[in-house]
C-alpha positions in Angstrom: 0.0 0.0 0.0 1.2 3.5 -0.7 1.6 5.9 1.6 -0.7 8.2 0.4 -3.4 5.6 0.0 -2.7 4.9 4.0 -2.7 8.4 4.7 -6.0 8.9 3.7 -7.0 5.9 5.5 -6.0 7.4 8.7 -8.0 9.9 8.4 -10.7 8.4 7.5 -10.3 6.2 10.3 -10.3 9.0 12.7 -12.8 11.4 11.5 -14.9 8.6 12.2 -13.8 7.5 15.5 -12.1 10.8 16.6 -8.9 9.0 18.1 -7.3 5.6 17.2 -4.4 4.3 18.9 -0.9 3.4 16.6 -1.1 -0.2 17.5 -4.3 -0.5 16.0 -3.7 1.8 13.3 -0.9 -1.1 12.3 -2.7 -3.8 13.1 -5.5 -2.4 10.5 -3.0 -1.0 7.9 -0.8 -4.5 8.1 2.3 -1.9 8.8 4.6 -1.2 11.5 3.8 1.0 14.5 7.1 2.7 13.3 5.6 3.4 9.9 2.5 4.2 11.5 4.2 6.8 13.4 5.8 8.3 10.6 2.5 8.6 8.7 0.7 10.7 11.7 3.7 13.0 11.8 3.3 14.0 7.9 -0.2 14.2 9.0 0.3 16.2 11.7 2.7 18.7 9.9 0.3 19.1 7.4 -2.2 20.4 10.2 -4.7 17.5 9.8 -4.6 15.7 12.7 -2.9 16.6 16.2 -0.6 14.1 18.1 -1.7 12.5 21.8 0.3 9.7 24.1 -0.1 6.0 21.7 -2.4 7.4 18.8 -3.7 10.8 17.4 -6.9 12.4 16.9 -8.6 15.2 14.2 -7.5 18.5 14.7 -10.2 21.0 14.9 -10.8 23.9 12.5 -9.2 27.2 14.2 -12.4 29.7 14.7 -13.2 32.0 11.9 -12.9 35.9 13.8 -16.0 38.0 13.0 -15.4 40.9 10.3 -14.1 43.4 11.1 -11.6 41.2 14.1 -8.2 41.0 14.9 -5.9 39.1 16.2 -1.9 39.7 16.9 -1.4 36.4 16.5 0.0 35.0 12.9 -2.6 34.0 10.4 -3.0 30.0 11.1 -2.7 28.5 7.6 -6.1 27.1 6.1 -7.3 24.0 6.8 -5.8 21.4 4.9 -7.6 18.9 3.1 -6.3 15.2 2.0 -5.9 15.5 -1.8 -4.2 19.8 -1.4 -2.5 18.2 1.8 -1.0 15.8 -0.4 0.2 18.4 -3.2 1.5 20.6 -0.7 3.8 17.9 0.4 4.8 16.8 -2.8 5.6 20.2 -3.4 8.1 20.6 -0.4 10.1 17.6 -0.9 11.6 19.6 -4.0 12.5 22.9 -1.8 15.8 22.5 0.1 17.5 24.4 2.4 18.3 28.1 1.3 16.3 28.4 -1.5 15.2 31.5 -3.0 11.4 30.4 -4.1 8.3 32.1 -5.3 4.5 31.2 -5.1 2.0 32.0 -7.1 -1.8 32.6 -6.5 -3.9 29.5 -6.1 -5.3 26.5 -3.8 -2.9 24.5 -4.6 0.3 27.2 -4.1 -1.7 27.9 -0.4 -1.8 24.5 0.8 2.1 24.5 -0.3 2.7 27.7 2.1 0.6 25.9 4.9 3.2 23.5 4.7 6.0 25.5 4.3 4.7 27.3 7.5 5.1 24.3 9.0 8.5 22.9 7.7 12.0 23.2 9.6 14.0 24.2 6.3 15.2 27.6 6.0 13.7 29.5 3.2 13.6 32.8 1.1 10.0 32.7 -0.6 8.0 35.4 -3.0 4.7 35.8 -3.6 1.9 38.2 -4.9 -0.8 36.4 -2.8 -1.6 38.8 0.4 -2.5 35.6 1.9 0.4 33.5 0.9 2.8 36.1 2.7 1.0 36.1 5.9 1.2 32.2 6.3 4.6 31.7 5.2 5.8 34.7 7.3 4.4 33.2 10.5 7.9 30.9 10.3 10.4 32.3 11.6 12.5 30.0 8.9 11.0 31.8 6.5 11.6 35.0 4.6 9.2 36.2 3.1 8.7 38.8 0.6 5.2 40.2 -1.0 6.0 41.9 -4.2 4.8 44.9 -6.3 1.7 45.1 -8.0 -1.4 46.6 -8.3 -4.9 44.5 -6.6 -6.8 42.8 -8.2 -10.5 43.0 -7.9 -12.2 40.3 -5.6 -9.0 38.8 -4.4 -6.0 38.5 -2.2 -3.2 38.6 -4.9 -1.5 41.4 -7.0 -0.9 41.7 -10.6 0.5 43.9 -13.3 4.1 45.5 -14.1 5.3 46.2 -10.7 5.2 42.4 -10.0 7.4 41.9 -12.9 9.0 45.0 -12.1 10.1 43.3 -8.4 10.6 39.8 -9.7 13.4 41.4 -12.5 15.3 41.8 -9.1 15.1 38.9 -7.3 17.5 35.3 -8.0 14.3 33.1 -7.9 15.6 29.8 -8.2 12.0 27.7 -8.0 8.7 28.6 -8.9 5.4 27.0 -7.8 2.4 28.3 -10.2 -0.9 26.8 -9.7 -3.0 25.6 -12.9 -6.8 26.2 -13.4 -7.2 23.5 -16.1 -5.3 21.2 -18.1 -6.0 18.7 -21.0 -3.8 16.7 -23.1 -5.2 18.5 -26.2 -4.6 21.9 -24.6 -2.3 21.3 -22.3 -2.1 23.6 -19.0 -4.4 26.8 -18.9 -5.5 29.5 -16.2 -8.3 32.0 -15.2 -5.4 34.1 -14.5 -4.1 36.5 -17.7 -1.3 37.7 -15.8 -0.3 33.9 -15.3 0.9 33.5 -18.5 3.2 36.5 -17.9 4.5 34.9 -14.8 5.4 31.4 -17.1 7.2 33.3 -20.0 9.2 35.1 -16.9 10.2 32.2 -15.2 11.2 30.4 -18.2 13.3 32.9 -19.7 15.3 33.3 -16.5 16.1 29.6 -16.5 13.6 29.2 -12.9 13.2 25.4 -12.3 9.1 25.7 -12.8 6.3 23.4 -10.8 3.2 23.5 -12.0 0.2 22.5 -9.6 -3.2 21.0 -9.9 -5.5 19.0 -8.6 -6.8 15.6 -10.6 -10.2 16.9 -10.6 -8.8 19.6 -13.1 -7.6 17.2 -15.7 -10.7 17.4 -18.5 -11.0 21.2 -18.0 -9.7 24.4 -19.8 -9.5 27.6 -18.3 -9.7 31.0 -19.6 -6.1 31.5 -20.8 -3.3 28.9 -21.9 -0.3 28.7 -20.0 1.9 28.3 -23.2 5.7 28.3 -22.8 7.4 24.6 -23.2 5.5 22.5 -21.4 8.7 19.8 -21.5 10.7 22.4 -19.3 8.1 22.2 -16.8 7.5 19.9 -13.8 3.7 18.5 -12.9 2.4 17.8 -9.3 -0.6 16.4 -9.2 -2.2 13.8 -6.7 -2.9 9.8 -7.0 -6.2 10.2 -8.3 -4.9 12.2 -12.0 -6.3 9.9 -15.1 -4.3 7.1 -16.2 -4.1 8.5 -19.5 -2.4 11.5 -18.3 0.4 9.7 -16.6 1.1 7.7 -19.5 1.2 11.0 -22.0 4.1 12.5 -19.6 5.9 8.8 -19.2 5.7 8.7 -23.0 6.9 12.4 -23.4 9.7 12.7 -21.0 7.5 15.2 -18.8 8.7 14.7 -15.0 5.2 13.9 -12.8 5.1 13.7 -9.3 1.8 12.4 -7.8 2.8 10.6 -5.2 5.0 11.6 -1.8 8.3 9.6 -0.8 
């Protein structure tokens, strides 16, 4: 079984019955309590489930402050979910120590800076999401950086020259973009315009590029397409992505990563 078939297994498990011990966890999984253990602590960091003495139960939902509220404390990153969890992970196992990294807008890219939030490595990261930079920032392992731009309408992200403008100046060395849609006729595509900006930068400037998205967007096609090389490019996705799109990378030399280590 792999793991991220047993991680969602364990929380299943305890949604249902609110705490489970690690011996029976193993017993019901047919692993060791030692990979048991290691299973609730990628859990854990990913804010799904909270660690007690022999076994682990759901961690609840942080209350939402009225409008209009604050708080000094950091903003707690969202909650996670299993499949975004599971992205967000994948995600971080390609970010080392001391790199410079930018995120882009996106579910996907926040569940990513929930982990990173979360993670022990020391990183620089970039972003023109307004809510990206006040998860990320709440590490103190992290530097964090909210560029230039101008707002856009009905969100929390910034767009336009000035982002440009700010990324000209910065050594990014990874970039994590969420995708909107993708299809093997189309390829990757985004509701996003300044997106495709964002691709042809990264690109140009020779920025190992990760593009995210969820299974449930393989079939669709956004407002805009992506473009660029999609060969220089590498996919995260999760376990659930269609067989047909994980032989059409295999087949194409396109490096796909749905699955954590």
């Amino acid at each position: 079984m792999f793991k991220n078939h047993r991680l969602e297994i364990i929380k299943r498990i305890i949604e249902e019955k609110k705490f489970i011990e690690v011996s029976a966890l193993s017993e019901i999984l047919g692993v060791s309590e030692v990979t048991v253990r290691r299973d609730l602590n990628t859990l854990e960091d990913a804010g799904i489930i909270v660690r007690s003495f022999g076994g682990a139960t759901l961690k609840e939902a942080a209350p939402v402050l009225p409008s209009g509220s604050s708080s000094d404390a950091p903003l707690s990153p969202e909650p996670l979910n299993p499949q975004t969890c599971f992205l967000g992970q994948i995600a971080l196992q390609h970010i080392e120590n001391q790199d410079f990294i930018y995120i882009g807008p996106g579910s996907e890219s926040r569940q990513l800076a929930a982990c990173i939030a979360r993670t022990d490595k020391r990183v620089s990261v970039a972003t023109s999401d307004i809510k990206i930079a006040q998860i990320t920032a709440a590490n103190p392992n992290v530097d964090t950086i909210l560029t230039g731009g101008m707002m856009s309408k009905g969100s929390d992200t910034l767009q336009g020259e000035l982002l440009l403008h700010t990324l000209e100046r910065l050594i990014i060395k990874k970039a994590f973009i969420s995708a909107d849609g993708i299809t093997l006729e189309k390829g990757l595509s985004t509701n996003s315009y300044d997106t495709q900006g964002l691709i042809r930068f990264f690109q140009y400037s020779s920025c190992d590029m990760y593009i995210m998205f969820s299974s449930d967007k393989a079939g669709r096609n956004a407002r805009y397409l992506l473009g660029g090389n999609q060969r220089s490019v590498c996919l995260i996705s999760d376990f659930d992505l269609p067989a047909e799109y994980t032989s059409y990378y295999f087949t194409h030399n396109i490096p796909l990563y749905t699955a954590m280590n």
